[in-house]
PyMOL Python script that loads the backbone (N, CA, C, O; Angstrom):
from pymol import cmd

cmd.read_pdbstr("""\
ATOM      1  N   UNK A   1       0.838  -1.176   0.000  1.00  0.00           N
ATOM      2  CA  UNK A   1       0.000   0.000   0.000  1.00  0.00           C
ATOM      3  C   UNK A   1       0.887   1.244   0.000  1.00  0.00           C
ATOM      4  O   UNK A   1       1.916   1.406   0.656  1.00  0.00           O
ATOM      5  N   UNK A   2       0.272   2.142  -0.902  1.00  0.00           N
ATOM      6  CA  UNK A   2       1.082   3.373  -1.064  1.00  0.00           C
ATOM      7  C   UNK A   2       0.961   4.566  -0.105  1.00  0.00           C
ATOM      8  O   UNK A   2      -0.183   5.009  -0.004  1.00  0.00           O
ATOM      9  N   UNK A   3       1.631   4.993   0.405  1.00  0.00           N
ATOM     10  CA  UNK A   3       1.271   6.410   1.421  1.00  0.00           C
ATOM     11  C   UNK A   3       0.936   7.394   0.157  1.00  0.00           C
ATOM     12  O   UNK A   3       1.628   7.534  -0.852  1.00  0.00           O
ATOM     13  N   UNK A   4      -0.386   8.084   0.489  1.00  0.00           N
ATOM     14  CA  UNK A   4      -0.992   9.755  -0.227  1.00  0.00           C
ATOM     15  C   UNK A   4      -1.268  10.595   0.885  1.00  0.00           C
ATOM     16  O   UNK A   4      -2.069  10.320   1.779  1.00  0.00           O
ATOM     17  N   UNK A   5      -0.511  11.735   0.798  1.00  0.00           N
ATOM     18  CA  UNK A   5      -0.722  12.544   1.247  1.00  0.00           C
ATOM     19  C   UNK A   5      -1.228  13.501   0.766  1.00  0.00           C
ATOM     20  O   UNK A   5      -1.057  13.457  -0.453  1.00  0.00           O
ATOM     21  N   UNK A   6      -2.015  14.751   1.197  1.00  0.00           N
ATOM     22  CA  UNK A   6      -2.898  15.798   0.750  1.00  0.00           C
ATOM     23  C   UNK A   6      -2.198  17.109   1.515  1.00  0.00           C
ATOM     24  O   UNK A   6      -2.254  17.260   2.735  1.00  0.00           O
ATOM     25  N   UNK A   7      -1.542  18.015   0.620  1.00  0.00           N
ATOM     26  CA  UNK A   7      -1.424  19.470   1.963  1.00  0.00           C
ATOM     27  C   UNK A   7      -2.730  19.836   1.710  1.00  0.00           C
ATOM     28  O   UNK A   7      -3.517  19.564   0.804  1.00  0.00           O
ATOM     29  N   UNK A   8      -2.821  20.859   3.220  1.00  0.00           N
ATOM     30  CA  UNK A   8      -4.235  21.816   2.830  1.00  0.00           C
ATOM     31  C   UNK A   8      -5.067  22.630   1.512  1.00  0.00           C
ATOM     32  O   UNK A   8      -6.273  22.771   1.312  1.00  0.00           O
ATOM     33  N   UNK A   9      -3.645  23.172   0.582  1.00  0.00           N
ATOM     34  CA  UNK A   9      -4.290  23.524  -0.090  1.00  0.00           C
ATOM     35  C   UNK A   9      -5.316  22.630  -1.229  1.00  0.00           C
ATOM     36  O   UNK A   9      -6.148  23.199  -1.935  1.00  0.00           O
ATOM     37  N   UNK A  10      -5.102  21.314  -1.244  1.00  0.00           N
ATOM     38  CA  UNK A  10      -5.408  20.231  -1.818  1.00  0.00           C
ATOM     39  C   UNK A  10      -6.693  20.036  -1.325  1.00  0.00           C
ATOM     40  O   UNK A  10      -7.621  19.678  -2.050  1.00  0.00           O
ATOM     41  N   UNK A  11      -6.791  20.232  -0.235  1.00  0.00           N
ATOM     42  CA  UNK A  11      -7.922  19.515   0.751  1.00  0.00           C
ATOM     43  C   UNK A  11      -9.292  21.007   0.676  1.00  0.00           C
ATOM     44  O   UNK A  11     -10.501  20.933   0.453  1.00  0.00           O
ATOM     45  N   UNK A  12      -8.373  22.271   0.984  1.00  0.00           N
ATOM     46  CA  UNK A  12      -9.212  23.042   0.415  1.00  0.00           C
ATOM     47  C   UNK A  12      -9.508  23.236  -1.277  1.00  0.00           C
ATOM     48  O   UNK A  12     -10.241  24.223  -1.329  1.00  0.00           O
ATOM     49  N   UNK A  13      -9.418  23.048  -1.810  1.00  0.00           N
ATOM     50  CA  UNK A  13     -10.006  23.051  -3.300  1.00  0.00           C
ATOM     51  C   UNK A  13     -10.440  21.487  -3.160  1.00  0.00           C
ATOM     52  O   UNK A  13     -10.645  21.043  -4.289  1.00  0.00           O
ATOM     53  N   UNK A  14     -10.621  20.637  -2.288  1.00  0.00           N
ATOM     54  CA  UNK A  14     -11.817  19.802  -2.928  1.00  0.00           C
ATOM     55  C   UNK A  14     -13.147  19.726  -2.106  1.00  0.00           C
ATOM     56  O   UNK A  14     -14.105  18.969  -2.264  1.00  0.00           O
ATOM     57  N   UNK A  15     -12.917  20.841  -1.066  1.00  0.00           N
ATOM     58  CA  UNK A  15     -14.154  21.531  -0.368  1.00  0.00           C
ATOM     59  C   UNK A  15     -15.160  22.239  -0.758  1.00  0.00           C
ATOM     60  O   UNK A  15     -16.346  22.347  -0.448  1.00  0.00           O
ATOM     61  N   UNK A  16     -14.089  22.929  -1.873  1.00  0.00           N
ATOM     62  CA  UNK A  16     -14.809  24.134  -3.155  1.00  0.00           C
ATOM     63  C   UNK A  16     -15.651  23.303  -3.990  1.00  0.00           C
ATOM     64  O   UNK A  16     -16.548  23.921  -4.563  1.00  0.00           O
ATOM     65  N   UNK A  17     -15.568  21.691  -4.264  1.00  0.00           N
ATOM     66  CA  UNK A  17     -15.747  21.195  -5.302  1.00  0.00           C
ATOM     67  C   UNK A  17     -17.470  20.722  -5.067  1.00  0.00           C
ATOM     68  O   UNK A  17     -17.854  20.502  -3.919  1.00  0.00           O
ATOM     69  N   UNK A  18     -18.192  20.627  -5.948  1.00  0.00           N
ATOM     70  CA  UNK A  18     -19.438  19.863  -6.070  1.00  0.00           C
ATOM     71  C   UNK A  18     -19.211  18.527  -5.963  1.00  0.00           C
ATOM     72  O   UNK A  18     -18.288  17.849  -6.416  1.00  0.00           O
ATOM     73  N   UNK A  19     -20.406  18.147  -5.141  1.00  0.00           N
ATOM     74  CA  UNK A  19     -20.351  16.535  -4.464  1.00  0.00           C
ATOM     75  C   UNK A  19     -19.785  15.858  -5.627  1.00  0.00           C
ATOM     76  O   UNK A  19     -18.939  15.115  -5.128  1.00  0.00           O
ATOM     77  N   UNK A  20     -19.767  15.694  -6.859  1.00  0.00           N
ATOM     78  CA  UNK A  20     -20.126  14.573  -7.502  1.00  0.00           C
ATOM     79  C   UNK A  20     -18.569  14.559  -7.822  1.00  0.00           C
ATOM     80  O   UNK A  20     -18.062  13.551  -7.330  1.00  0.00           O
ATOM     81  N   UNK A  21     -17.541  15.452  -8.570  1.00  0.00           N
ATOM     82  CA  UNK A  21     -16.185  15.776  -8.920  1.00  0.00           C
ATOM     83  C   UNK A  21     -15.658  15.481  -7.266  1.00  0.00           C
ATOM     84  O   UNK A  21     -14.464  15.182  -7.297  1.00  0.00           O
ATOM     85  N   UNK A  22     -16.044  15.481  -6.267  1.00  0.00           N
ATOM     86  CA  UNK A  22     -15.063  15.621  -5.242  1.00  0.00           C
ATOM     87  C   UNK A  22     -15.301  14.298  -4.600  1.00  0.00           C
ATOM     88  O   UNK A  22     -14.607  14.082  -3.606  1.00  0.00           O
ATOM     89  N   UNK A  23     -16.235  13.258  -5.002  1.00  0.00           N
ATOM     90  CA  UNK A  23     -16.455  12.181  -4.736  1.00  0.00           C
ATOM     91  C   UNK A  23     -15.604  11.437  -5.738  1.00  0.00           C
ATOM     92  O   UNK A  23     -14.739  10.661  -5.331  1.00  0.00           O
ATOM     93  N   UNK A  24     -15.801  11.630  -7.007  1.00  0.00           N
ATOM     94  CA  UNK A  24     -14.730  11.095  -8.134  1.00  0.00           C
ATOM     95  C   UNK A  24     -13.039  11.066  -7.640  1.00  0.00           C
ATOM     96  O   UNK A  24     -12.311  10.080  -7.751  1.00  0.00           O
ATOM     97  N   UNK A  25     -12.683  12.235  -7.145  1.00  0.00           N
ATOM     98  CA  UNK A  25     -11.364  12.422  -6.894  1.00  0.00           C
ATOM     99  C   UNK A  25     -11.132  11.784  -5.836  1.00  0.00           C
ATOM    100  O   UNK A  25     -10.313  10.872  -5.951  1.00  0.00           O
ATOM    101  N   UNK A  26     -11.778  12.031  -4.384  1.00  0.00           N
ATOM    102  CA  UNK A  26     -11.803  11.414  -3.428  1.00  0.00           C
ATOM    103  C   UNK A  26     -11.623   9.593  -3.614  1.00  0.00           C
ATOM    104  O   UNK A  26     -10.824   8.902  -2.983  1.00  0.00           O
ATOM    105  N   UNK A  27     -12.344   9.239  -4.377  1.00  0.00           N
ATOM    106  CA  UNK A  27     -12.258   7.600  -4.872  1.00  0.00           C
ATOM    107  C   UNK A  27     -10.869   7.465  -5.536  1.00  0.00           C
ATOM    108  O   UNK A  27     -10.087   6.629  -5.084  1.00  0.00           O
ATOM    109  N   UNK A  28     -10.536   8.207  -6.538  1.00  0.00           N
ATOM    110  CA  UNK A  28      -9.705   7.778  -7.402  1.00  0.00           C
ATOM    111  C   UNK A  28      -7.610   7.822  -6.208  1.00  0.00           C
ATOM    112  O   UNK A  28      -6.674   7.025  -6.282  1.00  0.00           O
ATOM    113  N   UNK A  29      -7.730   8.820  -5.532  1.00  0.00           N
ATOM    114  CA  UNK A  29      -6.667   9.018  -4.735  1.00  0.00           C
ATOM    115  C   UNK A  29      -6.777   7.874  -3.725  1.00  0.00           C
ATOM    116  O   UNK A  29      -5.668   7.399  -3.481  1.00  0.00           O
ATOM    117  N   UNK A  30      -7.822   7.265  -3.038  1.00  0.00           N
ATOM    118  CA  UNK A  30      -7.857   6.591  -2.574  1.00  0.00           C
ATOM    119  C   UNK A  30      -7.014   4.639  -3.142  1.00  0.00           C
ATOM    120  O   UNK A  30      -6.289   3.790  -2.623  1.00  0.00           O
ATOM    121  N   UNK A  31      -7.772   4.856  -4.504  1.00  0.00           N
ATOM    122  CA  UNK A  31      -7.292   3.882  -5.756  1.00  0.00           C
ATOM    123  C   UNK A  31      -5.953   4.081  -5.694  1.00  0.00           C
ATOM    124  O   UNK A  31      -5.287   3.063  -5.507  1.00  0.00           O
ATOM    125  N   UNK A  32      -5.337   5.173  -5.807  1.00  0.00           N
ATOM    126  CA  UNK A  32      -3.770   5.459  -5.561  1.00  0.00           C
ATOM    127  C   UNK A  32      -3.306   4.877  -4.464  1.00  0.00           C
ATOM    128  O   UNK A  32      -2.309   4.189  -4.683  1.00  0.00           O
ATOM    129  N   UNK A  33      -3.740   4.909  -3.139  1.00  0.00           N
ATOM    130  CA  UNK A  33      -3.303   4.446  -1.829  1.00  0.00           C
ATOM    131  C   UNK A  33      -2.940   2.959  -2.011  1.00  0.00           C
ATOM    132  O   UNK A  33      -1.929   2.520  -1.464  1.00  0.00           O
ATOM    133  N   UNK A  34      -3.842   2.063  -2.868  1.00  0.00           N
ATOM    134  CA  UNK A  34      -3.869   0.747  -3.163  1.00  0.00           C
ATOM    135  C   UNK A  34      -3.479   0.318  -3.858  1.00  0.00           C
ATOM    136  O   UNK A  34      -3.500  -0.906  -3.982  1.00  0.00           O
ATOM    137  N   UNK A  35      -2.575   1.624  -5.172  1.00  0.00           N
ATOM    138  CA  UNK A  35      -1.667   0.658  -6.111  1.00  0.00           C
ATOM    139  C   UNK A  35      -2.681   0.538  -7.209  1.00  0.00           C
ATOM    140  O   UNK A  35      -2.456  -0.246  -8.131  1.00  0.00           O
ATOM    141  N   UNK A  36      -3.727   1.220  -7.185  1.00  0.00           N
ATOM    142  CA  UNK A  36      -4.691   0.540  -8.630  1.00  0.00           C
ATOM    143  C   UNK A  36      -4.944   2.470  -9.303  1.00  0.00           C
ATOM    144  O   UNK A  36      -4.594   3.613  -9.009  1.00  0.00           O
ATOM    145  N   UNK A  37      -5.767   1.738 -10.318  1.00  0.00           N
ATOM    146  CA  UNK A  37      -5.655   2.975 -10.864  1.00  0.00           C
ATOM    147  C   UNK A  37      -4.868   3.772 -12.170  1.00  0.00           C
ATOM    148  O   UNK A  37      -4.119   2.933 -12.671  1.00  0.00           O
ATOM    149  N   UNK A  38      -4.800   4.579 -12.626  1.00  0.00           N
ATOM    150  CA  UNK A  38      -3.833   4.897 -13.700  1.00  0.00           C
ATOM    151  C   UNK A  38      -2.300   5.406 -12.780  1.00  0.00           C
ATOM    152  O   UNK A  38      -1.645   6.407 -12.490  1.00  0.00           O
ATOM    153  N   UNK A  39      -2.319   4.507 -12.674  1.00  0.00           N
ATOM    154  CA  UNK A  39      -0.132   5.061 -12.252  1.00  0.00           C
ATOM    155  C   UNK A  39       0.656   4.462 -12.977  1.00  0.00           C
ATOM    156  O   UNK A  39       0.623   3.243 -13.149  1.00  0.00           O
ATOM    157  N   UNK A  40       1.386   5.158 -13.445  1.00  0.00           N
ATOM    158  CA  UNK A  40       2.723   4.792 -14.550  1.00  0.00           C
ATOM    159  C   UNK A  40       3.944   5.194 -13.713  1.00  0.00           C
ATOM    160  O   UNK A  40       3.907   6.188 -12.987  1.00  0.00           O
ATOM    161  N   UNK A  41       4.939   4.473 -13.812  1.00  0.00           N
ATOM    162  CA  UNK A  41       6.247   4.657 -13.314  1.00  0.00           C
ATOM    163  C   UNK A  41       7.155   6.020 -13.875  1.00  0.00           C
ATOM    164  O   UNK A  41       7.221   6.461 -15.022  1.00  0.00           O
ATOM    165  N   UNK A  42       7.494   6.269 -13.238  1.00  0.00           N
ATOM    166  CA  UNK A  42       8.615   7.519 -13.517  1.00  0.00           C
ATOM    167  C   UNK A  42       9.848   6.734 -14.703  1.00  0.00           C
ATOM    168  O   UNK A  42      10.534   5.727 -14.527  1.00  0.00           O
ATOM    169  N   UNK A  43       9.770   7.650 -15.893  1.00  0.00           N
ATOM    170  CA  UNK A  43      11.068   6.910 -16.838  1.00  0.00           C
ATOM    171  C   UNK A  43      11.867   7.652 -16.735  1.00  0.00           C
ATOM    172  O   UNK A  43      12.960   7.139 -16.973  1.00  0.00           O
ATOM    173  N   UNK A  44      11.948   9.200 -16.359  1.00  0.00           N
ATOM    174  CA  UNK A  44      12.593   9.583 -16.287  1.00  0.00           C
ATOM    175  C   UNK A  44      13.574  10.286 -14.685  1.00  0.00           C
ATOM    176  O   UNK A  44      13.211   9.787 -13.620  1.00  0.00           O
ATOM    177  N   UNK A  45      14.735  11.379 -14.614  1.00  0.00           N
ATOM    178  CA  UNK A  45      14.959  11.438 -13.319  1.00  0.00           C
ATOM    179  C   UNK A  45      14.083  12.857 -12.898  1.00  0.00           C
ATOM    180  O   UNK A  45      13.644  13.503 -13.849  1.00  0.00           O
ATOM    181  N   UNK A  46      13.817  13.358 -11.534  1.00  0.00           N
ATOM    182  CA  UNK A  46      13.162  14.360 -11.155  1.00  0.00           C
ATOM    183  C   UNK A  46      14.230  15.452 -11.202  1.00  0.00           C
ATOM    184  O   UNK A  46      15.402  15.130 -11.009  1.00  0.00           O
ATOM    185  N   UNK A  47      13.830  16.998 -11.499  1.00  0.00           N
ATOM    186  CA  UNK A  47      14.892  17.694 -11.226  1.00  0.00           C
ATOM    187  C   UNK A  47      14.836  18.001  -9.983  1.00  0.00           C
ATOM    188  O   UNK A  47      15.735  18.667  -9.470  1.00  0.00           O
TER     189      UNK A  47
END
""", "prot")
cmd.dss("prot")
cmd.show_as("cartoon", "prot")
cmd.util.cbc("prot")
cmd.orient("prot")
């Protein structure tokens, strides 16, 4: 299982959001926590 973290400003803009988009996102980050989902590996290095 993957650690996701959220800073505030993250958490505030999905307060702003209408139930239905902030339920979508809310699910899908969660999907992240578990490894499922659209995640692709890094090919390249970070600067």
């Amino acid at each position: 299982m993957i650690s996701v973290r959220l800073t505030g400003e993250v958490l505030d803009y999905l307060k702003k959001l209408p139930p239905q988009p902030r339920h979508a996102i809310r699910v899908a980050i969660k999907e992240l926590g578990k490894e499922q989902g659209d995640i692709k590996p890094l090919t390249e290095e970070l600067e």
